[in-house]
C-alpha positions as semicolon CSV with decimal commas, in nm:
position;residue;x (nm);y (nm);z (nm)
1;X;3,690;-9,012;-0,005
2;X;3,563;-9,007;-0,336
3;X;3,229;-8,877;-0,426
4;X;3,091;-9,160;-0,612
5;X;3,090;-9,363;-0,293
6;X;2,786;-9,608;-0,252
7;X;2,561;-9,393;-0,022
8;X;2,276;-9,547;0,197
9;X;2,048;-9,427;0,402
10;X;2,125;-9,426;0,796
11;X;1,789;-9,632;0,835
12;X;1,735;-9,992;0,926
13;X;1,654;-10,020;0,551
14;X;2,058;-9,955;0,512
15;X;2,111;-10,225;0,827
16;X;1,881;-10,464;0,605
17;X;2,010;-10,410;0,275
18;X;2,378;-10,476;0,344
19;X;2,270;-10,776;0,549
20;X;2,092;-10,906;0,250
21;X;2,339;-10,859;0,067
22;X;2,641;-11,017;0,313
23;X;2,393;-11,301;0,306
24;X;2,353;-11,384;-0,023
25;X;2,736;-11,369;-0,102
26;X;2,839;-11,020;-0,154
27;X;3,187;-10,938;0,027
28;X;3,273;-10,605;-0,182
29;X;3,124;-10,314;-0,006
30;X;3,478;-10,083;-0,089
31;X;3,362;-9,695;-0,128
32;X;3,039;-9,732;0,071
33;X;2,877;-9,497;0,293
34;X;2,811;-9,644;0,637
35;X;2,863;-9,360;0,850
36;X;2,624;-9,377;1,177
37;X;2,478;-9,733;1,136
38;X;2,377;-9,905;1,394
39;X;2,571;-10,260;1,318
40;X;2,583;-10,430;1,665
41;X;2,623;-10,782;1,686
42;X;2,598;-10,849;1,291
43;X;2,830;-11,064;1,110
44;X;3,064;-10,892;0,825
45;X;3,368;-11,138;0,831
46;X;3,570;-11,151;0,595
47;X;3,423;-10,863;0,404
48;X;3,640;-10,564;0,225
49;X;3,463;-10,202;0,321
50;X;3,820;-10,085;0,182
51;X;3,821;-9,723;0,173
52;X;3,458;-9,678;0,292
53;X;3,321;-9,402;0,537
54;X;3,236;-9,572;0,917
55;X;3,277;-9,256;1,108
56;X;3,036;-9,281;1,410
57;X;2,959;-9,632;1,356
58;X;2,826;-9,883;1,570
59;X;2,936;-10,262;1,534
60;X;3,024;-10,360;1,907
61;X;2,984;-10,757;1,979
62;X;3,004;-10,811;1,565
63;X;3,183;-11,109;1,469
64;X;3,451;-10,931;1,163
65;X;3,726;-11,195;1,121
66;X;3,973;-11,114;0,881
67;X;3,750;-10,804;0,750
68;X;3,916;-10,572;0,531
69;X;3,926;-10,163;0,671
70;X;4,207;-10,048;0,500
71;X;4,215;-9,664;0,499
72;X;3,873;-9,629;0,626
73;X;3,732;-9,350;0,845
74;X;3,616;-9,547;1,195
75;X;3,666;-9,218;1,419
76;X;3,434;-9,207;1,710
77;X;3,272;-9,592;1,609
78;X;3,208;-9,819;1,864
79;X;3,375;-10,170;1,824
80;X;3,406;-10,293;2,190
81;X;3,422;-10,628;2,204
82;X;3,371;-10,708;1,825
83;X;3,604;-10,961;1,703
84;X;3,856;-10,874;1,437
85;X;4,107;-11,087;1,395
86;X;4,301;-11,124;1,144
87;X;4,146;-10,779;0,987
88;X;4,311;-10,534;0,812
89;X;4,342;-10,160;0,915
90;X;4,639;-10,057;0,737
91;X;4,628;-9,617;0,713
92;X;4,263;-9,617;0,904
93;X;4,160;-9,377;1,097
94;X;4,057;-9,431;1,475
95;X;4,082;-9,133;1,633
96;X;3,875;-9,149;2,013
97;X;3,711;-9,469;1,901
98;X;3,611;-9,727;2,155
99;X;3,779;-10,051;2,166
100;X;3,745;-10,205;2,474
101;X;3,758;-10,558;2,487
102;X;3,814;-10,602;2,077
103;X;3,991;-10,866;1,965
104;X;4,307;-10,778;1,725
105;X;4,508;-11,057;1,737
106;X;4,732;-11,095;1,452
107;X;4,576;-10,776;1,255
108;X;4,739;-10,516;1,060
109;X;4,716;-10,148;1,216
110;X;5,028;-10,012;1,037
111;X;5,042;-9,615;0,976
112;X;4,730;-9,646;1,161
113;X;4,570;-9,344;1,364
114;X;4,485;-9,441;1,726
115;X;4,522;-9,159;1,949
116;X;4,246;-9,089;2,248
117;X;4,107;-9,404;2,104
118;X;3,980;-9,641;2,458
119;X;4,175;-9,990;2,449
120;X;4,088;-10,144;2,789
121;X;4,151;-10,536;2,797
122;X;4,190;-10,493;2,404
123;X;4,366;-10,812;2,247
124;X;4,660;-10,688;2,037
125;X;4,891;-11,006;2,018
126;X;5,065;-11,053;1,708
127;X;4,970;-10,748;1,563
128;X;5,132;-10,500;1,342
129;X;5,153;-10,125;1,502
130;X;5,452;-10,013;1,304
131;X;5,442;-9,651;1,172
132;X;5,089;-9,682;1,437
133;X;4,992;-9,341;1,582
134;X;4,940;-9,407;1,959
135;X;4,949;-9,100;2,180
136;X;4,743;-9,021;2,437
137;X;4,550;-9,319;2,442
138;X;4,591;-9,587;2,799
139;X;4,784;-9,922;2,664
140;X;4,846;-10,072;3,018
141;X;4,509;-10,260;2,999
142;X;4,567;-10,414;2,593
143;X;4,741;-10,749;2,557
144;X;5,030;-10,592;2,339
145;X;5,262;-10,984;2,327
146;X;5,470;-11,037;2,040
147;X;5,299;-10,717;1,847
148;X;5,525;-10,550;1,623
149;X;5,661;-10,183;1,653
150;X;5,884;-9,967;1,455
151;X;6,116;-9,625;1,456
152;X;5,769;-9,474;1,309
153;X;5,576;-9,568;1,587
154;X;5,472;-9,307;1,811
155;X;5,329;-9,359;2,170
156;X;5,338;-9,149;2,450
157;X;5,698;-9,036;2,600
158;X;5,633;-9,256;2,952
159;X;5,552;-9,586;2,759
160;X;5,768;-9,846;2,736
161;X;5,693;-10,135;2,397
162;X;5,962;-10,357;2,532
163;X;5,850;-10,431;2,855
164;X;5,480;-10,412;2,715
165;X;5,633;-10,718;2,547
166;X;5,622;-10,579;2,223
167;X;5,910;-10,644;1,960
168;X;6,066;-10,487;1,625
169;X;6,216;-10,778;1,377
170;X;6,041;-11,127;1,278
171;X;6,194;-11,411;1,233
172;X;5,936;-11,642;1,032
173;X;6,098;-11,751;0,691
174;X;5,905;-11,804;0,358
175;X;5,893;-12,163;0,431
176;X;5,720;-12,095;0,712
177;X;5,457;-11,914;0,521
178;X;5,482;-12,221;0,259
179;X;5,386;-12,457;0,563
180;X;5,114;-12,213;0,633
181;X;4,930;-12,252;0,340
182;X;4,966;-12,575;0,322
183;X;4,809;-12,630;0,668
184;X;4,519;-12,415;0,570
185;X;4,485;-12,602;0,283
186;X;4,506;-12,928;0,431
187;X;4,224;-12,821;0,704
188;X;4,007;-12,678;0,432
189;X;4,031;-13,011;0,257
190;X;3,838;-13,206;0,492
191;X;3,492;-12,981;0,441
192;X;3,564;-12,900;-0,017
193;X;3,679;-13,097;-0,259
194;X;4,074;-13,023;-0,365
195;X;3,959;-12,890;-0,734
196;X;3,722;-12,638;-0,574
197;X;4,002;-12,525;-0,312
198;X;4,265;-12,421;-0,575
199;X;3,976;-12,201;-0,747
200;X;3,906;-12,056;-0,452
201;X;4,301;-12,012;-0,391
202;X;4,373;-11,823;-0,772
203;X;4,013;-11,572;-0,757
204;X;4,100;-11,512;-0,391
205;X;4,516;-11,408;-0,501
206;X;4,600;-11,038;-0,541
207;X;4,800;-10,955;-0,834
208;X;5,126;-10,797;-0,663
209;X;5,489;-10,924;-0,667
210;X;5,468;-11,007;-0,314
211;X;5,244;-11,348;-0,402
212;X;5,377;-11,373;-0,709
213;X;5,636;-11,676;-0,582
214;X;5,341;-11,890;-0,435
215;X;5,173;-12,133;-0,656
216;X;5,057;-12,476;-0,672
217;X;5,208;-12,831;-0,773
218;X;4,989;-13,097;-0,934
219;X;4,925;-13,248;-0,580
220;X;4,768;-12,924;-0,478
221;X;5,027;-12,832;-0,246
222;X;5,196;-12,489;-0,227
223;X;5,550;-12,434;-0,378
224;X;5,786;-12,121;-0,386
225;X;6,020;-12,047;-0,658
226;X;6,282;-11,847;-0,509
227;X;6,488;-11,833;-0,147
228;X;6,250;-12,004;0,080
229;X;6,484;-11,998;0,301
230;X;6,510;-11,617;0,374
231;X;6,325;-11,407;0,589
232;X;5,959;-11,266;0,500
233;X;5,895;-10,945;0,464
234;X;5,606;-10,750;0,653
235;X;5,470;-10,643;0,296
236;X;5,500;-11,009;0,248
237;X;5,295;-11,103;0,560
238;X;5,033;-10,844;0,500
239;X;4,916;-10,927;0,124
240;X;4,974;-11,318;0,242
241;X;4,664;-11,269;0,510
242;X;4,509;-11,054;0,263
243;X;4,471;-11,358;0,047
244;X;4,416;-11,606;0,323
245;X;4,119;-11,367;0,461
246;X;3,969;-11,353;0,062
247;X;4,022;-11,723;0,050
248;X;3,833;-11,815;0,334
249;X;3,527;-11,568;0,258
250;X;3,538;-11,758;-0,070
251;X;3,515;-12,090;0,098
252;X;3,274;-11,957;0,337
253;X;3,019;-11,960;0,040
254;X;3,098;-12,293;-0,005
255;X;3,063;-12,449;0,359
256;X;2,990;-12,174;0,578
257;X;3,072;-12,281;0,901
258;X;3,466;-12,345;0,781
259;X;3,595;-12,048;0,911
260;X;3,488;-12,114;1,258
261;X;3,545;-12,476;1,236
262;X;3,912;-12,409;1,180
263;X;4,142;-12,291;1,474
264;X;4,155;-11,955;1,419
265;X;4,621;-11,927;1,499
266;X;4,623;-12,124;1,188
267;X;4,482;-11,814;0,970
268;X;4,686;-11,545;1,158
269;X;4,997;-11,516;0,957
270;X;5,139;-11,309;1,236
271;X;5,149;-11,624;1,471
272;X;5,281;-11,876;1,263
273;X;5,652;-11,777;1,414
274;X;5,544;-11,943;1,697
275;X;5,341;-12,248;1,603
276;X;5,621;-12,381;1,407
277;X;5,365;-12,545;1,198
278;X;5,401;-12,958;1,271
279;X;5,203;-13,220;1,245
280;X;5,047;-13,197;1,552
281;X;4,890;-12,886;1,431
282;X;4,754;-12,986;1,087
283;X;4,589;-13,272;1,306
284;X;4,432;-13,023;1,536
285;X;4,152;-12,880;1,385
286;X;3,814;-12,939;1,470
287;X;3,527;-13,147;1,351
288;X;3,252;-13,018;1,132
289;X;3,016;-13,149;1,424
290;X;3,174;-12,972;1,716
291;X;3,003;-12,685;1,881
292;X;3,129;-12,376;1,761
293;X;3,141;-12,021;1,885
294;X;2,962;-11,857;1,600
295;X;2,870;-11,474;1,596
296;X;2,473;-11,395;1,578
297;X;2,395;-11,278;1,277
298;X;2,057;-11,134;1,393
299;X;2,064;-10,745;1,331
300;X;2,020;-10,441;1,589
301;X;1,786;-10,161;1,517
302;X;1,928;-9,872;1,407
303;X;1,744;-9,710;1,737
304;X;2,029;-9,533;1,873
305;X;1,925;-9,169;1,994
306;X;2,131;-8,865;2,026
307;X;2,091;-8,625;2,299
308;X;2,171;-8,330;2,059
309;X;1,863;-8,421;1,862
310;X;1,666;-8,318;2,116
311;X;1,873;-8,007;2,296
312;X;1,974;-7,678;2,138
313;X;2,248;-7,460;2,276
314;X;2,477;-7,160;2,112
315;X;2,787;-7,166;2,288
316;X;2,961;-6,827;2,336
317;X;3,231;-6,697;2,527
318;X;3,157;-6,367;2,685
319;X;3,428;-6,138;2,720
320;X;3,164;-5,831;2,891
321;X;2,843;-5,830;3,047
322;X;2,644;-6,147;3,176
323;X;2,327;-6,335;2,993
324;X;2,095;-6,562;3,154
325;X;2,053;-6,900;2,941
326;X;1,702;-6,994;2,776
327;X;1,556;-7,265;2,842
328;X;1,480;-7,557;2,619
329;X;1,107;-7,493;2,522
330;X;1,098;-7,836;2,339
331;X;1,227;-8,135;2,140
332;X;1,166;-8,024;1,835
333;X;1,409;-7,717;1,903
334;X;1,697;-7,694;1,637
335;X;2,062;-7,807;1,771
336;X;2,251;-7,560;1,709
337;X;2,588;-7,442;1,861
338;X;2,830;-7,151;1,774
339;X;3,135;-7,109;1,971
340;X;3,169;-6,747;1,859
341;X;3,489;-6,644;2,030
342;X;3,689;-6,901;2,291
343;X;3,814;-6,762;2,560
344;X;4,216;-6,758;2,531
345;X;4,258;-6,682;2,903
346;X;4,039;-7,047;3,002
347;X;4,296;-7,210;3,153
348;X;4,209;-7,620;3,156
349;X;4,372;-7,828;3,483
350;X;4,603;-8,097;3,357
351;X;4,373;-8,369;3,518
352;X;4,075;-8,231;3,252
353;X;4,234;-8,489;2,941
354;X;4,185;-8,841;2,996
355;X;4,358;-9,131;2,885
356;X;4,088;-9,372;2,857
357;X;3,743;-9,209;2,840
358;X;3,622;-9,035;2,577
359;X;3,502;-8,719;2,674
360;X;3,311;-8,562;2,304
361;X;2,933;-8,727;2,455
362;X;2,669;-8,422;2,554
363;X;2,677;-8,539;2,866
364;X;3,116;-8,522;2,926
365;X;3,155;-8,239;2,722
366;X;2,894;-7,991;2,906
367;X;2,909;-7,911;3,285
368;X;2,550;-7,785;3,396
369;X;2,643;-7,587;3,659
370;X;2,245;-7,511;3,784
371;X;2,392;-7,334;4,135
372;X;2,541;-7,052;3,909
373;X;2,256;-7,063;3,641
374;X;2,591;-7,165;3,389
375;X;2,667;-7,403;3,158
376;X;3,069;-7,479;3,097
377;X;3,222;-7,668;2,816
378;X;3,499;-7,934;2,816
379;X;3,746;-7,674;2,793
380;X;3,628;-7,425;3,023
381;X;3,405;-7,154;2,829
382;X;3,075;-7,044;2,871
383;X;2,776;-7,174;2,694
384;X;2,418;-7,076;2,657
385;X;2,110;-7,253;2,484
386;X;1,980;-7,116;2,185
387;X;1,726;-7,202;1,892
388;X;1,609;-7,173;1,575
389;X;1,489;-6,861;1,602
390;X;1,760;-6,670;1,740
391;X;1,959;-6,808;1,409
392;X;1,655;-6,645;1,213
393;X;1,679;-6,353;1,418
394;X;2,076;-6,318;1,363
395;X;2,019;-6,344;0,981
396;X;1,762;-6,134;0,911
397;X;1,873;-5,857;1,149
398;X;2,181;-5,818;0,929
399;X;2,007;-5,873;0,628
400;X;1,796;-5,526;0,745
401;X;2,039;-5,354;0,885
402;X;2,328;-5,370;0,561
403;X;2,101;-5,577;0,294
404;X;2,302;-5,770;0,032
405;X;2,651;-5,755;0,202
406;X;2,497;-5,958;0,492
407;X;2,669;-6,242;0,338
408;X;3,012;-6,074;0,347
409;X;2,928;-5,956;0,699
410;X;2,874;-6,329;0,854
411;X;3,213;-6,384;0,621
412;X;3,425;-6,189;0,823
413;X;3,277;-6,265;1,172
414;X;3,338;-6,652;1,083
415;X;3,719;-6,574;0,948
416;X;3,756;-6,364;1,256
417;X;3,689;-6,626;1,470
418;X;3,844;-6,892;1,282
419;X;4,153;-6,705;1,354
420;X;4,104;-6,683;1,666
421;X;3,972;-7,019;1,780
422;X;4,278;-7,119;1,593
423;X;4,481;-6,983;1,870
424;X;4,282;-7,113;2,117
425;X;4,274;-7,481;2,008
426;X;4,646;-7,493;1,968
427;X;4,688;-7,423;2,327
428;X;4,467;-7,654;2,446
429;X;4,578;-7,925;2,180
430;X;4,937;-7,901;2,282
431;X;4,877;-7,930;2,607
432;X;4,619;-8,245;2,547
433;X;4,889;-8,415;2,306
434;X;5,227;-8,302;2,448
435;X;5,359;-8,204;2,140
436;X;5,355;-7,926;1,854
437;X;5,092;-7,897;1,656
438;X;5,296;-7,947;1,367
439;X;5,427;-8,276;1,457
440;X;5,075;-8,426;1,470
441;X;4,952;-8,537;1,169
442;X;4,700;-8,384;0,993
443;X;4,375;-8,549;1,012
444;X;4,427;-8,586;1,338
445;X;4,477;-8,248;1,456
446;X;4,148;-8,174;1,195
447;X;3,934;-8,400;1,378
448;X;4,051;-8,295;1,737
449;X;3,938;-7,942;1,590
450;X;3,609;-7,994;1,488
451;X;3,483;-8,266;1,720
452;X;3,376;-7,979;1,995
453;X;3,144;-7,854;1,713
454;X;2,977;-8,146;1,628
455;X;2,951;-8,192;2,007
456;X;2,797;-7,850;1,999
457;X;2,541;-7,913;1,732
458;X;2,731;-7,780;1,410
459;X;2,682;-8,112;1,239
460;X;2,930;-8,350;1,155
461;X;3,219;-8,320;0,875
462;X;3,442;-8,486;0,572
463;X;3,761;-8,345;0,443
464;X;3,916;-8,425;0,142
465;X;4,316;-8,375;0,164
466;X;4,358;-8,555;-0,176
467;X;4,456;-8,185;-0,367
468;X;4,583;-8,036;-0,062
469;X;4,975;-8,079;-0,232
470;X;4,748;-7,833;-0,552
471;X;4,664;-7,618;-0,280
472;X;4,314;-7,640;-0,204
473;X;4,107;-7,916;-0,014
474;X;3,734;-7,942;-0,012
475;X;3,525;-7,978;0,296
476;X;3,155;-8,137;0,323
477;X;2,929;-8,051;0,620
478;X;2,639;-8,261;0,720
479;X;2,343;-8,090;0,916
480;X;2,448;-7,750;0,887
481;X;2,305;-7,538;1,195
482;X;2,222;-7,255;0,922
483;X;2,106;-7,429;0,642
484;X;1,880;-7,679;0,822
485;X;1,710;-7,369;0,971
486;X;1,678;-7,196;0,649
487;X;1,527;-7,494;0,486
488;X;1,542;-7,473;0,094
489;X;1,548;-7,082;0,019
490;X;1,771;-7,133;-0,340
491;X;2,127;-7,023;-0,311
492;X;2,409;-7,066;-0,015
493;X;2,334;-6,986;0,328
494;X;2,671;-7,069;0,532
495;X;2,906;-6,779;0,488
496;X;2,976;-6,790;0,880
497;X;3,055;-7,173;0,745
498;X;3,338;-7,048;0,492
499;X;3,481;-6,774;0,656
500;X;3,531;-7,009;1,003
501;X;3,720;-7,246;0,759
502;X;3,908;-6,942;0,587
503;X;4,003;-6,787;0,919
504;X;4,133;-7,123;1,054
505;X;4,291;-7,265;0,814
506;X;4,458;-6,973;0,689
507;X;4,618;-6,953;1,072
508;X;4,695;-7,301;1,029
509;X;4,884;-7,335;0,721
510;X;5,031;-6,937;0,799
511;X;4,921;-6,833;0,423
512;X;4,591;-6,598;0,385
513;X;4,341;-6,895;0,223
514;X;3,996;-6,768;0,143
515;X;3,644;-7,042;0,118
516;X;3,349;-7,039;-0,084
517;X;3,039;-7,274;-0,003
518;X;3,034;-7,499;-0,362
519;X;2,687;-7,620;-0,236
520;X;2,428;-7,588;0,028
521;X;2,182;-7,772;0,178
522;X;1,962;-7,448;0,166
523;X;1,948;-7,556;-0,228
524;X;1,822;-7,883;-0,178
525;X;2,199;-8,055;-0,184
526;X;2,232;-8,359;0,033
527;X;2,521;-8,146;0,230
528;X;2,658;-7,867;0,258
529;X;3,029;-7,819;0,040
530;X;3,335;-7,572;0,043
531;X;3,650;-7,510;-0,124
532;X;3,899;-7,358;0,055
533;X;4,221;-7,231;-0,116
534;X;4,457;-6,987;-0,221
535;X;4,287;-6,619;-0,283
536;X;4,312;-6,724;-0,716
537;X;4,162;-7,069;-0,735
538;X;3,858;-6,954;-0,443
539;X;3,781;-6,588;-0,698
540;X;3,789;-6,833;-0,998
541;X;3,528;-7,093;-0,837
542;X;3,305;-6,776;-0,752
543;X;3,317;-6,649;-1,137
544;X;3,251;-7,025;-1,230
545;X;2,934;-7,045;-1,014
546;X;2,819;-6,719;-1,111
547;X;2,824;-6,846;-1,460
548;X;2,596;-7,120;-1,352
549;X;2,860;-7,373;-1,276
550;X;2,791;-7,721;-1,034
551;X;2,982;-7,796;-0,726
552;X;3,123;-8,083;-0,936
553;X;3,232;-7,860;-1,232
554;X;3,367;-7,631;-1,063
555;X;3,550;-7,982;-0,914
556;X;3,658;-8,045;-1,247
557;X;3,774;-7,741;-1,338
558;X;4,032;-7,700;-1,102
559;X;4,183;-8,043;-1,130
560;X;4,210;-8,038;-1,506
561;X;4,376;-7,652;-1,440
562;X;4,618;-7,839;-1,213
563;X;4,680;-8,113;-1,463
564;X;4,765;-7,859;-1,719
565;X;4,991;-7,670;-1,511
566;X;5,157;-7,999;-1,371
């Protein structure tokens, strides 16, 4: 995700401002922060939040019809029962998000990630899963009719697409698609004048080959020069409802009840196969009068509390000796959790990974066992409750005992058990996913990673894979444990930060990577930021800083090295 992405402030002041702006005709909200909003029942259809970050987001019971979500982050969001027809989440990421009851009919999810995402009585028909990561998520509940699967899909080994009722080739022809647009333009016809609709048509087109056939005769209708004849593509069908979804949030500025007014199969391109597009269903569509099933576009407070706001633990795995756990004196009591060394002798029962609940809530992931006075993770290890001041404690207690190289002391304890936990999380990954770690792909097995530690209070994460082929990647933490109990001292706080990342991804990748923290909340940043990378580029970004140099110079510096080199 790209750094110059429109942040806003997880307030209702963010819920109110993109409302505002929905309202008074903004669609564009590509490269936006909306990470944690609470969005429930709001209306974004037809709206592109292309590339934008949605991680932790709630917008259950929202009404986003043909909304665009391409390659966005939507792990852990909430979307039960929204309705997304027609939307596009082409390359998104959806790992253990909740949609129960959504609507999907006719959308795009190709090279999609779903896995441990919750799909009971989902509404799939007519939509695209090919190259669609599904394992180890429950599809016997989802209404999967007519949706479209490939060679790339991947679901788990017992499921069956076929008799799910699933299917591999289409059938529709471009004058199908022709008759399409035609129908849509007919309907629309009724509510704008003709001159106004063809506007709407050529600002709403996307400049790509695979529209370039389609244009319009002097009557206004739609005409294809080439083989209309011949079977569509699926690039083809995607950029066509693409266009359709920009042509009706166009319209919808015009006469903004049209996209409810007309029946919705007519602007899923996926269905047109088998609506054969007649007469009898140009003449269908609704009056401007009739009653229509129209989203609330009220907005929910962002009022949404989490329990780790209010509890503090350190979770650590003790191979000798026993420890009573403290007790949480009060709310204000920092979160904070620290899996310091995972037991690789836990051994998890096969019944412990579900299919269809989500088990990274405080309230799944820890087992209070108050009988033995212990407190168990999802995975088996030990936990006890810690605050603020034992971090302070930790710190300055090295800082006495060896001074300046307290820094490279918490280094090595985080690389050593980065290494370690590495170890640990493959077992219990493998054994969660059925599969090698190294068939998974990557964001996914980063996410299943680091989940347990924003469970545990370590504060939530971003990575950046876009120079991972140069051989580095950059990692942002939000609410660092350390730094938030620190406050603003001057200068980097979270070596037990970058040498966790060092230690696991060096076991990861099987090459000895090293991490320096490029900013730090502890020096006023908004986050906290790393660079992790081969032994070379991490020494050169510690000379750079030395010198004086900014997270984003430092940034710089080693992409226009790269470019050099390439």
């Amino acid at each position: 995700m790209p750094d110059s992405a429109v942040a806003l402030p997880v307030t209702n002041q963010a819920i109110e401002l993109l409302s505002s702006r929905y309202q008074s005709g903004e669609r564009d909200f590509a490269d936006y922060d909306c990470a944690e909003l609470n969005l429930r029942a709001t209306s974004f259809s037809y709206a592109s939040f292309r590339r934008s970050k949605l991680r932790l987001l709630d917008w259950r019971d929202s009404n986003l019809r043909g909304i665009d979500l391409s390659d966005t982050n939507l792990s852990r969001s909430h979307l039960e029962n929204a309705d997304l027809r027609g939307a596009a989440l082409d390359n998104s990421m959806l790992f253990m998000a909740s949609l129960d009851g959504v609507n999907l009919q006719g959308a795009d999810l190709s090279d999609a990630s779903l896995d441990l995402t919750t799909v009971d009585h989902a509404d799939l028909r007519g939509a695209n899963l090919r190259g669609a990561y599904l394992c180890g998520i429950d599809l016997s509940q989802a209404n999967l009719e007519n949706a479209y699967f490939d060679n790339r899909t991947q679901f788990d080994q017992q499921f069956d697409p076929i008799s799910a009722g699933m299917r591999t080739d289409i059938t529709v022809t471009v004058d199908d698609l022709v008759a399409g647009l035609n129908q849509i333009t007919h309907c629309t016809s009724q509510y704008i004048e003709q001159p106004l609709i063809l506007e709407h048509w050529e600002k709403a087109r996307f400049a790509n080959r695979h529209l370039a056939g389609f244009s319009f005769d002097a009557a206004g209708q739609v005409v294809y020069t080439g083989n209309a004849t011949e079977s569509a593509s699926f690039l083809q069908l995607k950029w066509l409802q693409l266009w359709i979804n920009k042509f009706m949030g166009n319209c919808a500025l015009t006469y903004s009840e049209l996209p409810y007014i007309i029946q919705q199969d007519h602007l899923l391109v996926l269905t047109w196969e088998a609506q054969g597009h007649n007469q009898e269903h140009i003449d269908s569509v609704a009056s401007p009068n009739a009653n229509t099933a129209i989203f609330g576009e009220s907005l929910a407070p962002a009022n949404a509390t989490n329990p780790l706001e209010t509890e503090a633990l350190l979770t650590v795995n003790r191979q000798t000796g026993e420890s009573s756990i403290p007790t949480a004196q009060s709310a204000s009591i920092a979160t904070v959790a620290a899996t310091l060394t995972r037991s690789p002798e836990v051994v998890v029962p096969p019944h412990q990974y579900p299919k269809k609940k989500p088990h990274y809530r405080f309230d799944d992931f820890f087992a209070f066992q108050s009988a033995q006075g212990t407190v168990k993770d999802w995975h088996g290890a030990r936990n006890i409750f810690a605050g603020e001041d034992f971090i302070l404690a930790l710190i300055q207690g090295f800082e006495q005992e060896v001074g300046q190289a307290s820094s490279l002391l918490m280094y090595d304890l985080g690389k050593a058990w980065g290494a370690r936990d590495f170890q640990v999380f493959k077992s219990w990954f493998e054994a969660e996913f059925a599969m090698d770690i190294g068939q998974c792909p990557l964001p996914v097995v980063l996410e299943a990673w680091w989940w347990p530690f924003t469970t545990q209070g370590w504060g939530t994460w971003e990575v950046d894979l876009k120079e991972q082929a140069n051989g580095f990647l950059f990692i942002k933490i939000f609410d660092s444990a350390v730094a938030r109990t620190l406050g603003n001292v001057g200068k980097p706080v979270c070596h037990l930060y970058a040498g966790l990342f060092a230690g696991f991804f060096s076991q990861l990748v099987k090459q000895d990577l090293g991490c320096i923290e490029l900013q730090c909340y502890a020096m006023g940043d908004t986050y906290c930021k790393f660079l992790v990378g081969k032994k070379e580029r991490v020494d050169a970004a510690t000379f750079w800083q030395t010198e004086g140099a900014t997270a984003r110079d430092i940034e710089m510096r080693l992409q226009q090295e790269e470019a050099l080199t390439a």
